[in-house]
C-alpha positions in Angstrom: 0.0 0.0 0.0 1.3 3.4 -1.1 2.1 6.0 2.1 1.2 9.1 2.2 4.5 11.0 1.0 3.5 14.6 1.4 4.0 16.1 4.8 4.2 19.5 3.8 1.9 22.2 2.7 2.6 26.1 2.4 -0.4 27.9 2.9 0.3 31.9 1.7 -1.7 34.4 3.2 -1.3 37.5 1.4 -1.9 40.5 3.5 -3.5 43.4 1.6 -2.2 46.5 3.0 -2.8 48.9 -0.2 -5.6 51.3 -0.7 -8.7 49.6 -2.2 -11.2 51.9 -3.8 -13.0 54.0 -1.8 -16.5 52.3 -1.4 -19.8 54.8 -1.0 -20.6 54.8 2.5 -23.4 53.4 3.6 -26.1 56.4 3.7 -29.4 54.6 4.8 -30.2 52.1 7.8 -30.1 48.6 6.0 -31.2 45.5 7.1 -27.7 43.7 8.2 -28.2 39.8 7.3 -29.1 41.7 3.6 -25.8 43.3 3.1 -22.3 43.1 2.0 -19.9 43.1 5.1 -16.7 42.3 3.1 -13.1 41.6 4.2 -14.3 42.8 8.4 -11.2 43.2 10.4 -12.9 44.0 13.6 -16.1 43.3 16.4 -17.1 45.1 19.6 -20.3 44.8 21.2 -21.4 47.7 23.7 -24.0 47.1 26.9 -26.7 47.6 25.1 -26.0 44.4 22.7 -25.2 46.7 19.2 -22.9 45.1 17.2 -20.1 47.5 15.6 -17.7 45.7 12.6 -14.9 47.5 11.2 -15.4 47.0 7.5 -11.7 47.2 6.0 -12.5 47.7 2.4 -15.1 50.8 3.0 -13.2 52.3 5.6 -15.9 52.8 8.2 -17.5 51.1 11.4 -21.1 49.7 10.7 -23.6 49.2 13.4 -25.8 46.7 13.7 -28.6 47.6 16.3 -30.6 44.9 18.4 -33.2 44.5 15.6 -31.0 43.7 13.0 -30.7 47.1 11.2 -27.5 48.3 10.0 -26.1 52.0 10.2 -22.8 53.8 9.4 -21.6 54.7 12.8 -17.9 56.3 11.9 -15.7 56.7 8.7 -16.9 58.3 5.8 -15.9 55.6 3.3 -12.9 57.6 2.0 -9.3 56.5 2.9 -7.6 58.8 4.7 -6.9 60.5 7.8 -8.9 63.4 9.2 -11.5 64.4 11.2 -10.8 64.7 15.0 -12.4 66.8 16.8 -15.1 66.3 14.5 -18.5 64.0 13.9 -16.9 60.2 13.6 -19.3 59.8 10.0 -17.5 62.5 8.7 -13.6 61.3 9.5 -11.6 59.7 7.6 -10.4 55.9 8.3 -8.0 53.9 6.8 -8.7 49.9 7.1 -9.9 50.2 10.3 -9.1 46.4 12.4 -9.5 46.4 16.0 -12.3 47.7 18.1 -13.3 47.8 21.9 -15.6 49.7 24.1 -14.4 51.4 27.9 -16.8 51.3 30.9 -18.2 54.5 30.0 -19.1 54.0 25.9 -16.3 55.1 24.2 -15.7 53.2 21.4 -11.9 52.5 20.3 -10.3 52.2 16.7 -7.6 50.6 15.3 -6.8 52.8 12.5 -4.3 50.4 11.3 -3.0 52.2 8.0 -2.7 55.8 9.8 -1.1 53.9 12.5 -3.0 55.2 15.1 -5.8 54.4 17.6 -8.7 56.7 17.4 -11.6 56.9 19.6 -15.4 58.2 19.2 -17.0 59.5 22.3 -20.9 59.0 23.2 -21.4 62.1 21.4 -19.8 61.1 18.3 -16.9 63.1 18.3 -13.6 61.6 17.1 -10.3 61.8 18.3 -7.0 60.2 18.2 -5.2 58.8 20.9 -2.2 56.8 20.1 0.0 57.2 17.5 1.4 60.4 15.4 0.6 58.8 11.7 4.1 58.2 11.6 5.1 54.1 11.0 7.8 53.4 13.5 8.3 52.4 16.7 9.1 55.1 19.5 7.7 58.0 22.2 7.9 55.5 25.2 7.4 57.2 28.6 5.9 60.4 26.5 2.2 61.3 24.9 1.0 58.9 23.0 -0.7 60.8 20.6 3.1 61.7 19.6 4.5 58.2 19.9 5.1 56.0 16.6 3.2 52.6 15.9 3.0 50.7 13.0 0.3 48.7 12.1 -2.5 48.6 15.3 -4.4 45.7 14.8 -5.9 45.0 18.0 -7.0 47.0 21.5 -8.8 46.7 24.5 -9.3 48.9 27.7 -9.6 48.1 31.2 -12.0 49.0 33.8 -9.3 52.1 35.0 -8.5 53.8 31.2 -5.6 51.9 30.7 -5.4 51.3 26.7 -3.9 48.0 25.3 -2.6 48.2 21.2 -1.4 45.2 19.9 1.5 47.2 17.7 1.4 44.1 15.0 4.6 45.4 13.2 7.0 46.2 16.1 6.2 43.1 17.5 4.8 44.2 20.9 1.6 45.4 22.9 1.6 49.2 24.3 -0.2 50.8 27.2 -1.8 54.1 26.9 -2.6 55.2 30.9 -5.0 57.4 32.1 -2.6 60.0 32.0 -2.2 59.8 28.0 1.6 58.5 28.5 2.6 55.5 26.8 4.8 52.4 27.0 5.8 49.3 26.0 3.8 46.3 27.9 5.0 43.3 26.5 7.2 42.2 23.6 10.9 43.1 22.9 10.4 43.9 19.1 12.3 40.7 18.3 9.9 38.8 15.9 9.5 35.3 17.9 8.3 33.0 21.1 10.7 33.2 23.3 10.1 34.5 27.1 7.9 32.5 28.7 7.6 33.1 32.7 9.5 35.8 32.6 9.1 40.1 32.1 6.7 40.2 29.4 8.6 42.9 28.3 11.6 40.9 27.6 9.4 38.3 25.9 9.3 38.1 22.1 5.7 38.7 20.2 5.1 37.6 16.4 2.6 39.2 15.0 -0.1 40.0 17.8 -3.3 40.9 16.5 -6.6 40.3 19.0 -6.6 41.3 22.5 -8.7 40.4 25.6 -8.6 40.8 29.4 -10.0 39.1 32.1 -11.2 39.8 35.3 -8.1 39.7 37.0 -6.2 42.0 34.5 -4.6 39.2 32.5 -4.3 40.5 29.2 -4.4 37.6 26.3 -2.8 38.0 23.2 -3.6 36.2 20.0 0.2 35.9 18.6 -0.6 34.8 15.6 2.5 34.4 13.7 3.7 31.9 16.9 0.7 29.9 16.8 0.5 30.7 20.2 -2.1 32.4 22.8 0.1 34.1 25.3 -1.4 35.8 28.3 0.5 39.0 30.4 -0.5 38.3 34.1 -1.3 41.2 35.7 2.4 41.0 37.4 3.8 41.2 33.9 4.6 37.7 33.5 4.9 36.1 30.0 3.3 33.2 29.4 1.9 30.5 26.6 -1.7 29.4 27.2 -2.7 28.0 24.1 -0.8 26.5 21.0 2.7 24.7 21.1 3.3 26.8 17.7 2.5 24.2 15.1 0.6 25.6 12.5 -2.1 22.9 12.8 -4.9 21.1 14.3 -4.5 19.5 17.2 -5.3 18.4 21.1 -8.9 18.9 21.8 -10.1 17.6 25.0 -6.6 17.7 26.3 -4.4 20.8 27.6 -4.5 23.6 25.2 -0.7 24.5 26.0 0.2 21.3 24.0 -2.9 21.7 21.5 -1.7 22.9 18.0 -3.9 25.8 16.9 -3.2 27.7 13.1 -2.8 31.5 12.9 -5.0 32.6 15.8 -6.4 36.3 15.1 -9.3 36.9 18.2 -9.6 36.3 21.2 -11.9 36.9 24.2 -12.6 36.2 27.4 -16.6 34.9 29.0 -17.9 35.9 32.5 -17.0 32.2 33.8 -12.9 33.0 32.4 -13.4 31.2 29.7 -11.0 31.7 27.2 -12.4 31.8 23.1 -9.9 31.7 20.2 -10.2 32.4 16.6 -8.4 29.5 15.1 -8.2 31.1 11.7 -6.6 28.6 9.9 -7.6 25.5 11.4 -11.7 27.7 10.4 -13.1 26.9 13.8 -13.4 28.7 17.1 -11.4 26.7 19.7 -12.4 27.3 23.8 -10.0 26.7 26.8 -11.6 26.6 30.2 -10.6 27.8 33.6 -9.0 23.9 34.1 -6.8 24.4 31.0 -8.2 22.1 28.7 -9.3 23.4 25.1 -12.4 22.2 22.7 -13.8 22.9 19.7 -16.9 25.1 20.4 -17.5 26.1 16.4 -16.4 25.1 13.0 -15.9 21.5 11.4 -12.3 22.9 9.7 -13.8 22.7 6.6 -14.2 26.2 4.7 -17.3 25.6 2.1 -20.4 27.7 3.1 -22.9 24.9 4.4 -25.5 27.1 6.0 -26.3 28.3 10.0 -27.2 25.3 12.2 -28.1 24.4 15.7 -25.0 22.6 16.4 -22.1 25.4 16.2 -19.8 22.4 15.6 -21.1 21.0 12.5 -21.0 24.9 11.2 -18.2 25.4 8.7 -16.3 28.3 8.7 -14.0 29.8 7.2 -10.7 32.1 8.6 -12.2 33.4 11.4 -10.6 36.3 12.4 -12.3 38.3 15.6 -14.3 37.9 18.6 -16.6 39.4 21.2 -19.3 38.6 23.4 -22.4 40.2 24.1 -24.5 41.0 27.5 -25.9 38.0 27.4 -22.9 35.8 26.6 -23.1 35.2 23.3 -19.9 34.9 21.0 -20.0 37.0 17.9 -17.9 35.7 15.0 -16.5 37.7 12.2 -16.4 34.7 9.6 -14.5 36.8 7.4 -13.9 34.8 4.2 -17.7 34.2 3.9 -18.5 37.9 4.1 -21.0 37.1 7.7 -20.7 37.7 11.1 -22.2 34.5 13.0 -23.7 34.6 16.4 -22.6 31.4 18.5 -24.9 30.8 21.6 -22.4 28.7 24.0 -25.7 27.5 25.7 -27.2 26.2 23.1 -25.1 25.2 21.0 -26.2 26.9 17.7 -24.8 29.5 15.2 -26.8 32.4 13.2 -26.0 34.6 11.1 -26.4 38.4 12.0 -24.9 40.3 9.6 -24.0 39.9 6.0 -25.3 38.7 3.0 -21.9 36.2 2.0 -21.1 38.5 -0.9 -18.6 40.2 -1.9 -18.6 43.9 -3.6 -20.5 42.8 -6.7 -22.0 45.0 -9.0 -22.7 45.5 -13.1 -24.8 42.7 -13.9 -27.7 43.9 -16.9 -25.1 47.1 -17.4 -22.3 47.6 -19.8 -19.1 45.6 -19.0 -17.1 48.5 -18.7 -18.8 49.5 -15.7 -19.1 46.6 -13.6 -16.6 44.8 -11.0 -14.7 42.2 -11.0 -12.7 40.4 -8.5 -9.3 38.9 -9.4 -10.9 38.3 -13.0 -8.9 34.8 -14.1 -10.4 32.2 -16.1 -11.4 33.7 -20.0 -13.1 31.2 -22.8 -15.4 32.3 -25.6 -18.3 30.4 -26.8 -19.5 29.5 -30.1 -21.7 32.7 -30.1 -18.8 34.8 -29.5 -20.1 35.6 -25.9 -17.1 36.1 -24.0 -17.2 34.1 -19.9 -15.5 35.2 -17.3 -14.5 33.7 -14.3 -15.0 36.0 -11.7 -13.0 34.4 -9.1 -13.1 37.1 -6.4 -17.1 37.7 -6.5 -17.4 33.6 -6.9 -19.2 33.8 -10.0 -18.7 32.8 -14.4 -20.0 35.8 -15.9 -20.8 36.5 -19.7 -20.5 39.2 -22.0 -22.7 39.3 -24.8 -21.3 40.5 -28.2 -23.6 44.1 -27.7 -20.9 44.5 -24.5 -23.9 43.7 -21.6 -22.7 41.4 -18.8 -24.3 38.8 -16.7 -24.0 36.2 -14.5 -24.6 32.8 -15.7 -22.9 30.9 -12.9 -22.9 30.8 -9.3 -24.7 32.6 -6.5 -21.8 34.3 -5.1 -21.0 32.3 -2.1 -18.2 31.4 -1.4 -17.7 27.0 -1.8 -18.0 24.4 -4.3 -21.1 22.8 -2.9 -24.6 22.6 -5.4 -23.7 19.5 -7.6 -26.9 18.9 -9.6 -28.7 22.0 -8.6 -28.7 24.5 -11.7 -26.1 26.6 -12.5 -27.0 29.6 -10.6 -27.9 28.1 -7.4 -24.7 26.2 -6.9 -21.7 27.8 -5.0 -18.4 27.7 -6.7 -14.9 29.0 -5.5 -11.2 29.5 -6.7 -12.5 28.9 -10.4 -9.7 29.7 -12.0 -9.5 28.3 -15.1 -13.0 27.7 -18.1 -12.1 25.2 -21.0 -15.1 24.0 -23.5 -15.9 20.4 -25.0 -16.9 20.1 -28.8 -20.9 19.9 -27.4 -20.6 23.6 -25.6 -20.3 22.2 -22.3 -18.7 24.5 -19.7 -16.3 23.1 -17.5 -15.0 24.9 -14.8 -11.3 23.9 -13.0 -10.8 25.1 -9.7 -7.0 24.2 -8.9 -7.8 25.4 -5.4 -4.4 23.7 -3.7 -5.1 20.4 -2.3 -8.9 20.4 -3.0 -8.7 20.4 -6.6 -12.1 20.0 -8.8 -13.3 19.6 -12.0 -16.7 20.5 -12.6 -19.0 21.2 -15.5 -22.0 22.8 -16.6 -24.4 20.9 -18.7 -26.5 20.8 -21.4 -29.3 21.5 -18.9 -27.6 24.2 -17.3 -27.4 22.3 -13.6 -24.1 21.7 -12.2 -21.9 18.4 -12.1 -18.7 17.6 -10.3 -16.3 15.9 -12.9 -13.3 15.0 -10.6 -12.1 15.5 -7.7 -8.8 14.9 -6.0 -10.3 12.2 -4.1 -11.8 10.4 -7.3 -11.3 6.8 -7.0 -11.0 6.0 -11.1 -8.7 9.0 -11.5 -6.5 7.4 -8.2 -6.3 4.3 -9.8 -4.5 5.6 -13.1 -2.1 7.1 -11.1 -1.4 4.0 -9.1 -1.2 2.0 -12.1 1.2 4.3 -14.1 3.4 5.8 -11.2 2.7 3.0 -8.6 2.7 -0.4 -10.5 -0.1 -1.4 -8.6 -3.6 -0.4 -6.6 -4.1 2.3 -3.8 -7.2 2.5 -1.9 -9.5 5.6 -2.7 -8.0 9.1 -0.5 -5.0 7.2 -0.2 -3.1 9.9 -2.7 -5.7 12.8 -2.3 -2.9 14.9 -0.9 -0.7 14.9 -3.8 -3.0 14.9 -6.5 -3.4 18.7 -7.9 -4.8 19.6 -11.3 -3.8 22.4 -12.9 -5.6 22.8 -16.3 -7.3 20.8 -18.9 -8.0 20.6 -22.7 -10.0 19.1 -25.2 -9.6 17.2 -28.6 -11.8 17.2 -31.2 -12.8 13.2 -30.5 -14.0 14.9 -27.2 -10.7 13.2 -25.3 -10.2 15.5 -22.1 -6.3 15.8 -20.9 -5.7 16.7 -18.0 -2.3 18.4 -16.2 -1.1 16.4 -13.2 1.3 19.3 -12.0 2.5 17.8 -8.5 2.9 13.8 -10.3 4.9 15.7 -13.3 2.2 13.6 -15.8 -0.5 14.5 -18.0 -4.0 12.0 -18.3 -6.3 11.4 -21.1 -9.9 11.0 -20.2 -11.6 9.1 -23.4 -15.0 10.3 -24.4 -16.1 7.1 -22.7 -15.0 7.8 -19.8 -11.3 5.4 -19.4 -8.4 7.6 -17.7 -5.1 6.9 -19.0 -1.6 8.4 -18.6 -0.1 9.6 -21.6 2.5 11.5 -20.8 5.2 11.5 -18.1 7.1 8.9 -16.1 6.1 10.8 -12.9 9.8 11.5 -12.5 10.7 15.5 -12.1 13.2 15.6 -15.1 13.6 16.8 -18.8 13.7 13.8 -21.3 12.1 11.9 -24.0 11.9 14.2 -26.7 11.5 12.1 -29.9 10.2 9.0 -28.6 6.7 8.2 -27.0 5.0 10.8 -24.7 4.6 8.2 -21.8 8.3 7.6 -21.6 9.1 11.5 -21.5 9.3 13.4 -18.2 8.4 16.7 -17.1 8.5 19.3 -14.9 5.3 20.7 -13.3 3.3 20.1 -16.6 0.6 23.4 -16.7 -1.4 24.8 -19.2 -2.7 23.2 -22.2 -4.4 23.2 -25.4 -5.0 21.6 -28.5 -4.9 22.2 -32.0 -7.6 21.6 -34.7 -5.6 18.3 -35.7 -5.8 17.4 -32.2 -2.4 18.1 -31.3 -1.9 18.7 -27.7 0.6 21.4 -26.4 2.1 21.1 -22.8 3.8 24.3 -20.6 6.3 22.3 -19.0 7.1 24.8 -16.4 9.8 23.9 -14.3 11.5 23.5 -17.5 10.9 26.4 -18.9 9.4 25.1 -22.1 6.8 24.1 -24.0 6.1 20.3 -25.4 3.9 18.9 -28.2 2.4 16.0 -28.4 1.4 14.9 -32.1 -1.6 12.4 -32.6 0.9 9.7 -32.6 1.9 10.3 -29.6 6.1 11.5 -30.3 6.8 14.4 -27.9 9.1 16.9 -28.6 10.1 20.5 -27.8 8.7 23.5 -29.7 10.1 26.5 -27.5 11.8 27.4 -25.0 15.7 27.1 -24.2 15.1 26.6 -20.4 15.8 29.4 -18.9 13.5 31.0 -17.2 13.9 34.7 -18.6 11.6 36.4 -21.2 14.3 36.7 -24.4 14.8 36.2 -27.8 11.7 38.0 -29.3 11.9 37.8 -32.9 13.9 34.8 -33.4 13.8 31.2 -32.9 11.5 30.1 -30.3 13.6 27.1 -29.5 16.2 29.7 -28.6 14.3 32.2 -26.7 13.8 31.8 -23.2 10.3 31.7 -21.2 9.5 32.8 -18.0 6.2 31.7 -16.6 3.6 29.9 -18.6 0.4 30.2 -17.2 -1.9 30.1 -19.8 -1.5 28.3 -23.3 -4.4 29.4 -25.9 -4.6 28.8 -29.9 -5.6 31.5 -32.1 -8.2 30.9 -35.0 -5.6 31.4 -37.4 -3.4 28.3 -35.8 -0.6 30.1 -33.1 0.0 29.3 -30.6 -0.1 32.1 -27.6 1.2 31.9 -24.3 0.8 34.2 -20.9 1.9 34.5 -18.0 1.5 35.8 -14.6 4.6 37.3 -14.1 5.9 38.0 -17.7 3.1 40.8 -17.9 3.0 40.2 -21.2 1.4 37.7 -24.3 3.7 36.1 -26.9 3.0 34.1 -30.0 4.4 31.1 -31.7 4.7 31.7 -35.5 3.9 28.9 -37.7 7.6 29.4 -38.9 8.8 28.6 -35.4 9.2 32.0 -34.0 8.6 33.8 -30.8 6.6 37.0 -30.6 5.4 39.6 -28.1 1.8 41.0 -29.2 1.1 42.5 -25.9 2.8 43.9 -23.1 6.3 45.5 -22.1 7.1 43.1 -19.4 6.5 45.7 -17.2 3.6 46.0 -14.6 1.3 48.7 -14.9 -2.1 49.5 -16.4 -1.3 51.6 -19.2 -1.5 52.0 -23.5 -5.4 51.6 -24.0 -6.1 53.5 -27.5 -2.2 52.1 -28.8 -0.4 49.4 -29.8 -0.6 46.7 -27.6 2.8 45.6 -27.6 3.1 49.1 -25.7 0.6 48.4 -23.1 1.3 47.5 -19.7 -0.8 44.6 -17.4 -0.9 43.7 -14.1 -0.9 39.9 -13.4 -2.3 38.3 -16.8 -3.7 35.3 -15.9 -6.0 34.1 -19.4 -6.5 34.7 -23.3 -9.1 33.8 -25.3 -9.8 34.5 -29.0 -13.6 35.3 -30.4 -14.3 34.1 -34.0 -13.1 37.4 -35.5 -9.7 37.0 -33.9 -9.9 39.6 -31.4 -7.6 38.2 -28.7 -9.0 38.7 -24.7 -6.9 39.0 -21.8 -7.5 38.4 -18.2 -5.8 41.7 -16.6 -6.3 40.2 -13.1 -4.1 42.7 -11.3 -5.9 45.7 -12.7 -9.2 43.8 -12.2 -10.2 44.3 -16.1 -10.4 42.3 -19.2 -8.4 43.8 -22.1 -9.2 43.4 -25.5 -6.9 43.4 -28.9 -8.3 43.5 -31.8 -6.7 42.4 -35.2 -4.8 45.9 -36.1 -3.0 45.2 -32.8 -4.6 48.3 -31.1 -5.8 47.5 -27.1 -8.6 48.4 -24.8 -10.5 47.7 -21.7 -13.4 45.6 -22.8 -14.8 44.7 -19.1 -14.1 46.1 -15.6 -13.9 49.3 -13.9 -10.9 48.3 -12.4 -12.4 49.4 -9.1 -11.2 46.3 -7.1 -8.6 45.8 -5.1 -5.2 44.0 -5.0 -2.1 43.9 -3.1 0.6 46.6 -4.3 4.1 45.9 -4.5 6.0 46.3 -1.4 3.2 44.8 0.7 3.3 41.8 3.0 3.3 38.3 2.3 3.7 35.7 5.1 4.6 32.1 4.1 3.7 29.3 6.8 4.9 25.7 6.4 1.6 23.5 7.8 2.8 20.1 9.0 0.4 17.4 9.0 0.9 15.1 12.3 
């Protein structure tokens, strides 16, 4: 029996500190559980039981009374700073994160990108009162108003004025007194764990985000970077309460020192002491009581969207990412990646949803494409009408435009999962849909690469959804075993190191498939018999001239086919691209290995390729390739040439009106071609799909480009997730 051989998996999180657009504030009371709450970065509740959420991507703090109706409460939707002194709807925020109420109302802000922490009175007067806008660390033992933070992310206040900041980026909590001075409470600045029962201020921090305080003044901290809950006694002692800092799940039931929890982001602490804990990465919501000992109280670990339920615990979430309680002890969860806050009753047992709608900022459908929004735009195919789909991976949605320019959705109801198998199209839930491929009858097939959850699903001829594969399909298992693995494996056994990256289809109606992480390619017959046609499995460059099966690869990618049914292979890792004919005889038709974008105009064995994302072929028979990182589109002449026809190399959004070989893209994920030749590309960065037509001249057919993506310069944290 084959062991699982993968013990590894990096899970990025890509933290997006740039300015997204400014988002019209919310002028109107709204019902809550009917709107958008997207990307929430903090929850406070006050005595009364109103809900506030700082929404990150408008800028402002929403309220959400006791009857369920939602109100602007501070920000005024524009990023920015200003405002103090002022009314709190007219200031200016910028991605506000933590939040926190003091004994007598006033409400606290983490104004995370002005680096400071403001606060709104019960009048509704802003102020700020940590933090001179400058990111740094210093001012100990002066104002705070004039001392440097960088990055708040969390705060909390205690029952004498004292004002807690988790200062994420200088890797420590600060005090604000009731005198206004402040100081350094716990964390040296050293990025780390170390410290434990000793000073807390000679303990190390890693990224602290949520804090919480008990009734005996411990302060908890939710280090997430350590995978670690440390607490501050109230004597200033440093010490781990929950996590051993794997970045996993692990010990329920036993004590939550040695329990392995993933990423933790919120914390807070119930009348009884009882300590809650966002587990962000492990999706659940993790409790350790007064004895020690830690439970799941919420979430399965699984992230597709199944609904609210009466048993918290068979509630998925997904990346949790603050607490709070209300009066009446009830947990309030921001589950951020499904756009809700949930309330968890610890009595009962049960979960609701209280606010939001599961959608993210979606708009345009019925409109012209030029003015609607997309969301990390990806996937590009056109149909046999010339209707251009789009897979709208941020706004979890396929999405058409009509040859008159009017776009719709014809896929998905914009929550976030891949649950809804054999409901119709537009009922079922579909996420990380990154890539859309055709079969000769005009079936739709969506491939959502989606790391170690991989699926392959289809629309049909009756417009209802159908799962294809999956990683954990028990025919496509077995062709592996028998090509790689001389023998049988029981179903699951390789789920884990099964990944598909993109497919194609003949004109026999053959399906191939890329097998990235086993290096092989696989045939699925129009009948329904998966084979392996190309690749020993071994990570190598060989076999050119001789059968496709005896060849080896590198992290095979994109595909596509030709009209003779020729099928063309990005070999990645090796820089180049295969073909294999319909006799199945690889060989190499570009690339010289090097992974470096050269050699434009010449030979396009001799021209080196750097990333090959997306492989597409023109009506006219060349073969294009994109990629990601190249920010640009070259072409394969029938002569055997290279050719740039769009893009610098450069990122940018820039040249609409010109040549597009003078254009600039962000991120160009897909390319598709319409009957007339018109070439389409997927500017995912700029959050736009760019069109260029047959004199070579570019423009931007779909998108206002009004969505947001990380900017260079900004943080990206890598975690290595062992499995135990």
């Amino acid at each position: 029996m084959l062991k699982k051989n993968l013990k590894a998996l990096i899970v990025i999180n890509i933290l997006l500190w740039g300015v997204f657009c400014a988002i019209p504030a919310m002028a109107e009371t709204v019902k809550a559980t009917e709107t958008e709450v997207s990307l929430v970065d903090g929850i406070a509740v006050d005595k009364q039981g109103n809900i506030y959420i700082a929404m990150r991507d408008n800028n402002i703090i929403s309220r959400v009374d006791t009857q369920g109706n939602m109100t602007r409460f501070a920000g005024s939707g524009e990023a920015g700073y200003s405002g103090d002194g002022g009314k709190a709807t007219e200031a200016k925020l910028k991605m506000p994160a933590g939040l926190t109420f003091d004994k007598k109302g006033n409400l606290y802000i983490a104004d995370r990108e002005n680096h400071r922490v403001r606060k709104v009175d019960t009048r509704g007067t802003i102020t700020t009162v940590a933090g001179n806008g400058t990111a740094g660390f210093g001012g100990d033992g002066g104002k705070a108003s004039e001392a440097m933070l960088k990055h708040p992310s969390g705060v909390v206040v205690d029952d004498k004025g004292n004002i807690y900041i988790s200062d994420r980026s200088n890797e420590r909590v600060r005090v604000v007194n009731s005198r206004g001075v402040i100081s350094t409470y716990a964390g040296n600045g050293i990025d780390g764990a170390k410290g434990d029962s000793g000073p807390a201020t000679k303990g190390q921090l890693s990224k602290p985000f949520g804090l919480a305080l008990d009734k005996q003044g411990n302060l908890y901290i939710a280090d997430r970077k350590s995978n670690r809950v440390r607490m501050v006694t109230a004597q200033g002692i440093l010490h781990t309460v929950a996590g051993d800092g794997g970045f996993f799940f692990s010990g329920d039931n036993g004590p939550a020192y040695r329990a392995s929890v993933a990423g933790p982001t919120g914390v807070a602490v119930g009348k009884d002491g009882t300590l809650y804990i966002a587990d962000r990465n492990n999706n659940r919501i993790r409790a350790v009581d007064t004895q020690g000992m830690i439970r799941t109280v919420a979430g399965t670990g699984r992230q597709d969207y199944n609904g609210d339920s009466e048993v918290a615990r068979d509630t998925n979430l997904h990346l949790p990412f603050g607490l709070a309680l209300d009066p009446d002890g009830n947990l309030l969860v921001i589950d951020r990646s499904h756009y809700r806050i949930r309330k968890v009753d610890p009595r009962r047992g049960s979960v609701k949803t209280v606010a939001g709608n599961g959608k993210k900022m979606f708009a345009g459908d019925g409109g012209p494409a030029t003015g609607a929004t997309l969301s990390f735009p990806q996937g590009l195919i056109v149909d046999k009408n010339d209707n251009l789909l789009i897979s709208d991976k941020g706004h979890n949605r396929i999405r058409q435009i009509s040859p008159d320019g009017i776009i719709n959705t014809i896929v998905g109801n914009g929550i976030r999962g891949n649950i809804g198998d054999d409901l119709p199209a537009m009922e079922a839930s579909i996420y990380g849909a990154a890539i859309l491929k055709m079969n000769k009858q005009g079936e739709l097939y969506i491939v959502s690469p989606s790391g170690f959850t991989s699926l392959i699903r289809k629309i049909d001829s009756s417009n209802t959804m159908r799962r294809v594969l999956g990683t954990s399909d028990e025919n496509y298992l077995e062709a592996i075993a028998k090509s790689k693995y001389k023998g049988r494996v029981q179903t699951g056994e390789l789920a884990i190191i099964t990944n598909f990256s993109d497919i194609a289809f003949d004109h026999k109606g053959n399906m191939f498939i890329s097998d990235r992480l086993n290096h092989q390619v696989r045939k699925v017959s129009a009948s329904g018999e998966i084979t392996t046609i190309a690749g020993t499995g071994e990570s190598a460059h060989y076999g050119d001239g001789g059968p496709a099966s005896e060849a080896a690869f590198r992290d095979p990618s994109a595909l596509a086919t030709d009209k003779e049914g020729n099928l063309y292979i990005a070999d990645g890792a090796n820089n180049m691209i295969r073909k294999i004919d319909t006799k199945g005889i690889v060989t190499t038709i570009a690339g010289n290995g090097k992974h470096e974008n050269t050699g434009d105009g010449g030979p396009a064995l001799e021209a080196g390729i750097r990333n090959m994302d997306y492989l597409a072929m023109s009506p006219s028979g060349e073969l294009h390739i994109v990629g990601i990182n190249s920010y640009m589109v070259r072409k394969i002449t029938k002569d055997g040439r290279i050719v740039r026809v769009a893009g610098t190399g450069y990122q940018g959004y820039f040249g609409d009106g010109g040549p597009a070989t003078k254009a600039m893209f962000k991120s160009p994920a897909s390319i598709a071609f319409d009957s007339k030749g018109n070439l389409y590309i997927s500017d995912m960065g700029n959050n736009t799909i760019r069109k260029v037509d047959n004199k070579g001249i570019i423009s931007t057919y779909a998108g206002s480009g009004t969505f947001g993506w990380a900017q260079d310069g900004e943080t990206v944290e890598i975690y290595l997730q062992y499995f135990p």
